[in-house]
N, C-alpha and C positions, 0 to 999 in steps of 0.2 A: 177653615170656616172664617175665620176674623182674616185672611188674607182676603176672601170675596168678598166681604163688606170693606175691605180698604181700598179696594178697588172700585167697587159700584159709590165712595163716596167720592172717589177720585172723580169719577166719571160727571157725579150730580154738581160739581162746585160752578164749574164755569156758568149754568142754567141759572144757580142761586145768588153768584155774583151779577149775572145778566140783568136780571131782577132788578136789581139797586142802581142800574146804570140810567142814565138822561135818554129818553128817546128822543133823538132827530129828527125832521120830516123833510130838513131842506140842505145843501150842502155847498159850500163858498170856498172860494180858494182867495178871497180877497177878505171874505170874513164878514161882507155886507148882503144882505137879503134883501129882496125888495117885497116879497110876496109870504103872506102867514101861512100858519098849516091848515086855514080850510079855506083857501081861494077860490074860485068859482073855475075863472078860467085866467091863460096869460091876457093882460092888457092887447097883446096886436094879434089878437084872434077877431074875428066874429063870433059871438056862441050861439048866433041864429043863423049861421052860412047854410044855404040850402044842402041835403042830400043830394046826389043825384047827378048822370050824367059820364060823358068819356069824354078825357082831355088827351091827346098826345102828344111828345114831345120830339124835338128832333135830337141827335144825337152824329156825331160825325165819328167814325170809330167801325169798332168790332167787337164782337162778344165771340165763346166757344164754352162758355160754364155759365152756371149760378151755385156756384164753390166761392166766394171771396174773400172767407179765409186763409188760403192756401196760398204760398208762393206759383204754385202752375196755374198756366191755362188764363183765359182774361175776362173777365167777370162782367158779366152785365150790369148794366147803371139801372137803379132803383131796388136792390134788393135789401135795404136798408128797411125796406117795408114790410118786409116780412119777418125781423125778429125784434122781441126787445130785451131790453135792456132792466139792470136796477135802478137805474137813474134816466130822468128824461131834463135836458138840458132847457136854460129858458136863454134867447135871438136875445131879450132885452136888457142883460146883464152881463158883465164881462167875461166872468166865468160862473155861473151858479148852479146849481141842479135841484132839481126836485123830484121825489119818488115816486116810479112804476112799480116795477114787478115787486120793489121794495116797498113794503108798509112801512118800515123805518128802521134806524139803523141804529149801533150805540157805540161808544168807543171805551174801550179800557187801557189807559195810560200805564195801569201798571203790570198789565201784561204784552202791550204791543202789538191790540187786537182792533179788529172793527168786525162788528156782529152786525148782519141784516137778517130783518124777518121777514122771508118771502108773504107775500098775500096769497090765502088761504083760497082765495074764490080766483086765482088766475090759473087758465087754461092753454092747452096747445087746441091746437084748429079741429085733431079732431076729436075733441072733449073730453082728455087726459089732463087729469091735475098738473101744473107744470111746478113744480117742488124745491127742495134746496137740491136735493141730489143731480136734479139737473144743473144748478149752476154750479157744484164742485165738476163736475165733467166735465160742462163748457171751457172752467177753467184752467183744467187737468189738461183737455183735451187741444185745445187751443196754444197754450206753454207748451208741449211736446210733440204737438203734429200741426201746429198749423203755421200760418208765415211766421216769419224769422222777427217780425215786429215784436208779436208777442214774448217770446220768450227774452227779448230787450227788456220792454216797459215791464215784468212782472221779475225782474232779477232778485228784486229786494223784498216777493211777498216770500218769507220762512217759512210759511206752512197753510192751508187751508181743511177745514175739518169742520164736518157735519154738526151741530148743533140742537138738544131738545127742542121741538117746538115750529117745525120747519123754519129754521138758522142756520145757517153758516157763519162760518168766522174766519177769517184771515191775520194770521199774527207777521208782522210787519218788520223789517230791520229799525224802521225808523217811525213811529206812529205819526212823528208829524207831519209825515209825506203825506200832502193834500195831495198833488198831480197824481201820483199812486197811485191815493182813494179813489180819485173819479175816475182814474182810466179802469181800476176793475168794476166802478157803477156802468162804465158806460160799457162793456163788450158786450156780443150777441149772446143771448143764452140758446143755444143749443139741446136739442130731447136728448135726452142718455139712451132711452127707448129705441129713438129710431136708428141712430147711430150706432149700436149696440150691434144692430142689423144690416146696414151699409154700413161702408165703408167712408170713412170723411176725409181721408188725403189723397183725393181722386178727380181730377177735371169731368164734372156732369151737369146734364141738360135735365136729368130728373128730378120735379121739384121737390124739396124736402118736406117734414114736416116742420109748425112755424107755429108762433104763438104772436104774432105783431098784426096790426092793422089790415094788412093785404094777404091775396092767397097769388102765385103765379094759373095763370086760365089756359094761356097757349104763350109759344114763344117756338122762331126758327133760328139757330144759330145765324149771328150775323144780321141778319133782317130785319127781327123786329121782339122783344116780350110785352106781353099783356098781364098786368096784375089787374084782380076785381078784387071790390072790398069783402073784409070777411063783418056779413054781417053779424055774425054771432059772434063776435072779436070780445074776449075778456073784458079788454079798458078802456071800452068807447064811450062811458060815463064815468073817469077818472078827470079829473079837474087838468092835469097837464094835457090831455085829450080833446078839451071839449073846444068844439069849432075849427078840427082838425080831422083830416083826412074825410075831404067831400065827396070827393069823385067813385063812383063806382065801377068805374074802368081807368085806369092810367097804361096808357100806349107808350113806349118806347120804341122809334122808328131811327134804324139805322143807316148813314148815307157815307157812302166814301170818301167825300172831301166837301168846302164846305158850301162851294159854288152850286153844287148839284141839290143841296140840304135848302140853300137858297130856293131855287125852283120850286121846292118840293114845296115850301113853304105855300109859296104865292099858288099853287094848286091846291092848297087847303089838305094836302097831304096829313101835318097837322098841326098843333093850334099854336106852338108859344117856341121860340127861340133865344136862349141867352145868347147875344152876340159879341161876340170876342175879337174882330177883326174892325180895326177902325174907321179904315178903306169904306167898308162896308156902312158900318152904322154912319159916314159923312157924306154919304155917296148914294146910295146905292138903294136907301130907305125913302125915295122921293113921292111928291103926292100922287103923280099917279099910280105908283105901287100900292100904295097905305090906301089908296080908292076913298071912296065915300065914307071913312070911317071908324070901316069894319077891320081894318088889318091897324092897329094901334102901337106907337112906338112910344116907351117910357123908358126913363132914367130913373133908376132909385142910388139915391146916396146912401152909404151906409161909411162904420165904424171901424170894418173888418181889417185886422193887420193884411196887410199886404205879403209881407211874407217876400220873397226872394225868387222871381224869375230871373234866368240867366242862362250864360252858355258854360256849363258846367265844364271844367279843364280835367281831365283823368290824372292827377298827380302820381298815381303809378308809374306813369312811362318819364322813362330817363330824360327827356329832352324838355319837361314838365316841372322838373324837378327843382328848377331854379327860381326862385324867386323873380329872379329879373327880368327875367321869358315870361313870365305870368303879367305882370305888371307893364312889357312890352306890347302883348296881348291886346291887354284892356285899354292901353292908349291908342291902338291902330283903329278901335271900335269908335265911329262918329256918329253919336246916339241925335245930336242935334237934327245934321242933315235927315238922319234917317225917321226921325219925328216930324221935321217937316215937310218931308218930301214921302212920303208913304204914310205915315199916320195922321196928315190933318192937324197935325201941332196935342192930338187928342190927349198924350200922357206926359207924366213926369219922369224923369230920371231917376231908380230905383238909385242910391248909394249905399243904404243898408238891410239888412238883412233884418231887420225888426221896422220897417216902414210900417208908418201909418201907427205909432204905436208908442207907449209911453218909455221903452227899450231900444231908442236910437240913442246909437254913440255921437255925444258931440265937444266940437270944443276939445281945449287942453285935458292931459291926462286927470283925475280926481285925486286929493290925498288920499282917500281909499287905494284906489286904482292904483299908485305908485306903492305904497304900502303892501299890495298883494302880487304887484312883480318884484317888488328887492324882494319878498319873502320865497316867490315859487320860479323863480324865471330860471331858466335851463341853460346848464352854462355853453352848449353850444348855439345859444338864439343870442340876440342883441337887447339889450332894455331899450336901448335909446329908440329902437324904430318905433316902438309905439309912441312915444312922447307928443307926438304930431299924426291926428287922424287925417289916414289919405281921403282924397273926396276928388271925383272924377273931375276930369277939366273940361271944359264947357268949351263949346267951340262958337262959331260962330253962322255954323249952318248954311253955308254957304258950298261944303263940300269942300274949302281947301284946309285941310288937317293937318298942317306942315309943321307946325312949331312939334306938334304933341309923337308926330311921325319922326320926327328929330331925335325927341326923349328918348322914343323905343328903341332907335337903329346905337342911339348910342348903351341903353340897357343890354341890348341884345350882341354888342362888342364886350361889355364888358364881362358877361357870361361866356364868351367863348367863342361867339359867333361871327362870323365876318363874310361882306357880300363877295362875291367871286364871281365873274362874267355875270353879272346879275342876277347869281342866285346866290341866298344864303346859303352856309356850309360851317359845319366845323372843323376843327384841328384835324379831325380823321378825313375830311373832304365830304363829306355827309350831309346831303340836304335837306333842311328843314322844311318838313311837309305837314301838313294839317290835314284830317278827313274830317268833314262835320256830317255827323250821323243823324240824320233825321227824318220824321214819318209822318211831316204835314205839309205839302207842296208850299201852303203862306208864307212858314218862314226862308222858302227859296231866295224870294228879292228882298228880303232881309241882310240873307248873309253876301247876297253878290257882291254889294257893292264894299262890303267889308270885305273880301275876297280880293278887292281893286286896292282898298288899301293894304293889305298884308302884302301883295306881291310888291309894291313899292318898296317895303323892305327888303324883297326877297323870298319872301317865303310863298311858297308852291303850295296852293288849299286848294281844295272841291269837294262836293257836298255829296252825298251819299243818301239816296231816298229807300226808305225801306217800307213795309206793308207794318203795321201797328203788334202782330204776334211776334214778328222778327225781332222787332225794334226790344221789345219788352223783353225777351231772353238775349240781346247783345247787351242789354242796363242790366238787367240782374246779376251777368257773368262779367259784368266792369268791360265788355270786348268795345269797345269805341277810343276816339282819341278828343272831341268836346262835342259835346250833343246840348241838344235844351232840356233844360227842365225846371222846376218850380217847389223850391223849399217854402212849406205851405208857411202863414203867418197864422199865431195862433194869438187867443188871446191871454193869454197868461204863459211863459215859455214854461216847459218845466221836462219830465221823461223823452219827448220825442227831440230833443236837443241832443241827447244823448246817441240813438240813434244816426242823427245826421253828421255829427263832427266826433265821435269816439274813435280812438285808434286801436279800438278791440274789433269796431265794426266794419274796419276800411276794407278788409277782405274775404269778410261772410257774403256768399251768393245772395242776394236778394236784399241784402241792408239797403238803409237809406242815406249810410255814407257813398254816396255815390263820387264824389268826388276825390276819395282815397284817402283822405287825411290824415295823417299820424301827426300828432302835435302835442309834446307832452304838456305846454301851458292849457293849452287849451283842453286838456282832459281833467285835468285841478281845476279850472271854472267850471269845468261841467258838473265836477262833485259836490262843490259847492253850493251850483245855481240849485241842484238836487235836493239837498240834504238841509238847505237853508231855509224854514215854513213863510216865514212876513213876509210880506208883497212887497216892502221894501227890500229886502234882500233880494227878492228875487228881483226886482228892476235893476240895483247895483250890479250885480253879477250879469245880468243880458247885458246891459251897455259894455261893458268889459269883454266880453264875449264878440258881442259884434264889433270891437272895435278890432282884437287880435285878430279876426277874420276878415275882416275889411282892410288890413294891414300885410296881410299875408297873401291877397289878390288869386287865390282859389278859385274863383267864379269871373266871367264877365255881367256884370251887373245889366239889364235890359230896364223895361219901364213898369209903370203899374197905373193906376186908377183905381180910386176912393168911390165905385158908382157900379152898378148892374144894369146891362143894358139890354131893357127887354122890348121883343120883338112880338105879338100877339092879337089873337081875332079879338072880337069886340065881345064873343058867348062869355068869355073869362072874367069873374071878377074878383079883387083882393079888397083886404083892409086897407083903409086910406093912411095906421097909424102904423108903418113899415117898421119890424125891431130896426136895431141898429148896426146886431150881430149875425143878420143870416138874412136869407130871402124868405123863408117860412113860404114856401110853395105849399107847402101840404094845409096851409089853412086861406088857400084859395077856394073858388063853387062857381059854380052856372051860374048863369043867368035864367030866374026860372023860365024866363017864355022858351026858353030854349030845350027845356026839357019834356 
């Protein structure tokens, strides 16, 4: 008998500790708020945006699921609308959230916990309490069956367990891991209910059940989905909510490249196109397309890291492996010419992997910075090479690239390589060949004339076009030799850093080290940028970071822009006071004559 009451008091302690703890309402990874806990609505809302109305978007791509959990299969764009989340993030702040599904949250430092109290009145669509027990499965379910991201960002939660009162709690390796915190405010919650009963690690077209602002209506694989609003949606009068999600139809319209997506447009196919090709936005957007009016071109500037587009090099393959072939690479690439001569002069020169952003490495190395290479540096790397951050050489755009063609052929001798009847070769007699793997016709005369410089050295490239499902199982299985891709920029670095440059991840199917990396410096930054909470520390550490990687020539670095360039009819209207951190599409509306 005194054994069950030592146990039922075991059971009651954390409830009556929970008690005594701070309620939160808002959450910071900078540690600054701009918003209290009974705000009306975000500043760059409208909170009189009309109801009402179908917007559709274009989309160049493929869908064959609305699974986008999963490593399989390829997900259709906008299913973000149909789940939420414990935290709802706010465009006007660098990193902040504010609570959804969570009434508020509490932290205990001296157990290594963080407690949320689900709200009591939120629902799934079709008017089932949506509870904690749902978000320990979400997060059960998610860590063990779903993409390989998750089980990455959640390495460090120790434990998660049910709470009196509908609570949850998560005990933590580290409580002051803020990225942690929000990465588990921010994942989908998932029914236990329905999934209980399907299966959830399965490529399908059958919509789930969903507790978020939208329901799916119709949808053909590839062609097109249609979400309508759920007007009975739990948190359509929640203050992170209000003046958001207008539309009562959102159209996703699919097109196979982007010329076609083009037409489709000027046919009123449908309504708004973010445009990504500069050709296009310099060219090609003239008034008599834009007509009387009604077809509308806008620029919004925004704040967003830029993040790291590039031609991603597969460090796997042996012929990769050299530093000096990497870096040969990147000087045969004439970003000048190719800005001026295809893009209009429209972008700038990516050189780091935190552009746009308070985590660019620049300048001589820091006394920090030297301080944390005599302490970690690995006795087979060099110190000295980072002493001096590399920074691409600039050409003169003109298309004669001879000096920098120079550097490489000589780089590329002294790794081993040398030209032989006009091909490169090595020791064994072996030709240095390139395949650029990729599944969007645009970047074809991108890589041509970079194709005209490599072979000046010698080396034998050609590009390889694939259909967008192809593509996506040759990246998950590492099967390429440099392809494009885009290390997003975030605003604050922290867990998905880990992800991209780990040398535990370099050869998990589906990671987001896509580039192969094994680096043991840079896995001790990574620990650090982690485990470090101040936003100081966490700047020190990124700068360090992008510099070893910018030092280390893993990527060919391409361009970026600080701006969203939209293309749209005139029925559309937004806020004139644009966040800084997002486009906030979802607190766009009609025009009412239109409805």
């Amino acid at each position: 008998m005194v054994k069950c009451i030592f146990l039922i008091f075991l059971f009651l302690v954390p409830d009556s500790i929970a008690k005594t703890l701070e309620r939160h309402y808002s959450f910071s990874l900078t540690g600054n708020v701009k918003y209290q806990k009974k705000f009306s609505s975000f500043d760059y809302v409208n909170p009189k945006a009309t109801k009402g109305g179908s917007v559709a978007i274009g989309v160049v791509g493929n869908f064959d699921s609305v699974n986008d959990n999963i490593l399989l299969g390829s997900a259709a764009d906008g299913l973000n609308l149909l789940y939420d989340s414990l935290f709802a993030k706010s465009l006007d702040e660098i990193s902040t959230a504010y609570m959804l599904l969570a009434e508020y949250y509490q932290i205990s430092k001296s157990t290594n916990e963080i407690i949320f109290k689900i709200r009591d009145n939120s629902y799934w669509s079709d008017g089932t309490p949506l509870t904690s027990e749902d978000v320990l499965f979400s997060y059960k379910t998610l860590k063990s069956k779903g993409h390989p991201f998750y089980k990455i960002a959640f390495k460090d939660v120790i434990d998660a367990r049910l709470q009196p009162g509908n609570k949850i709690s998560f005990k933590l390796k580290n409580i002051g891991n803020k990225d942690l915190i929000m990465k588990i405010g921010s994942i989908p919650i998932l029914s236990k209910e329905y999934y209980e009963a399907n299966e959830f690690n399965k490529i399908t077209l059958v919509p789930p059940l969903t507790s978020g602002p939208y329901l799916i209506k119709e949808l053909k694989s590839g062609k097109y989905i249609i979400y309508k609003r759920n007007k009975k949606y739990w948190g359509k009068n929640i203050n992170v909510n209000t003046g958001r999600y207008n539309f009562d139809e959102i159209k996703y319209v699919y097109y196979r490249d982007a010329n076609i997506a083009i037409q489709a447009l000027k046919a009123k196919e449908y309504d708004i196109r973010l445009e990504n090709i500069a050709k296009n936005w310099a060219k090609l957007y003239t008034p008599d397309l834009l007509g009387e009016g009604k077809l509308l071109k806008k620029w919004i500037d925004h704040k967003i890291p830029t993040g790291m587009q590039c031609f991603v090099i597969n460090n796997r393959i042996g012929k990769f492996s050299d530093l000096r072939v990497r870096k040969a690479l990147s000087l045969a690439f004439d970003f000048e010419w190719t800005n001026k001569n295809l893009f209009y002069s429209a972008y700038s020169r990516t050189n780091s992997f935190f552009s746009n952003s308070p985590y660019e490495a620049k300048g001589n190395l820091t006394e920090f910075e030297k301080r944390f290479l005599a302490d970690n540096i690995a006795e087979d790397q060099q110190f000295d090479k980072y002493n001096e951050l590399f920074s691409l050489p600039v050409t003169d755009a003109t298309g004669d690239n001879r000096k920098n063609l120079i550097n490489a052929r000589d780089l590329l001798r002294e790794a081993g390589w040398k030209i032989k009847d006009f091909v490169l070769v090595n020791n064994a007699g072996e030709r240095f060949q390139i395949e650029f793997l990729v599944t969007s016709s645009s970047f074809q005369r991108v890589i041509l004339p970079y194709i005209k410089n490599l072979k000046k050295l010698g080396i034998d490239a050609k590009i390889r076009m694939v259909d967008f499902s192809q593509y996506q199982k040759q990246i998950e299985n590492f099967d390429f030799e440099i392809t494009v891709t885009v290390f997003p920029g975030v605003n604050i670095p922290g867990n998905e850093q880990f992800t991209f440059w780990h040398s535990k991840y370099a050869n998990l199917p589906g990671s987001n080290n896509i580039a192969g990396i094994e680096n043991y410096l840079i896995d001790k930054i990574l620990l650090e940028l982690i485990e470090n909470e101040g936003f100081d520390a966490k700047v020190r550490y990124s700068k360090l970071l992008d510099r070893v990687l910018r030092n280390n020539f893993y990527v060919i670095p391409h361009w970026n822009i600080s701006a969203f360039r939209m293309i749209y009819w005139d029925k559309l209207l937004f806020p004139s006071n644009a966040p800084p951190y997002g486009l906030s599409f979802d607190s766009w509306w009609m025009k009412e004559n239109i409805l």
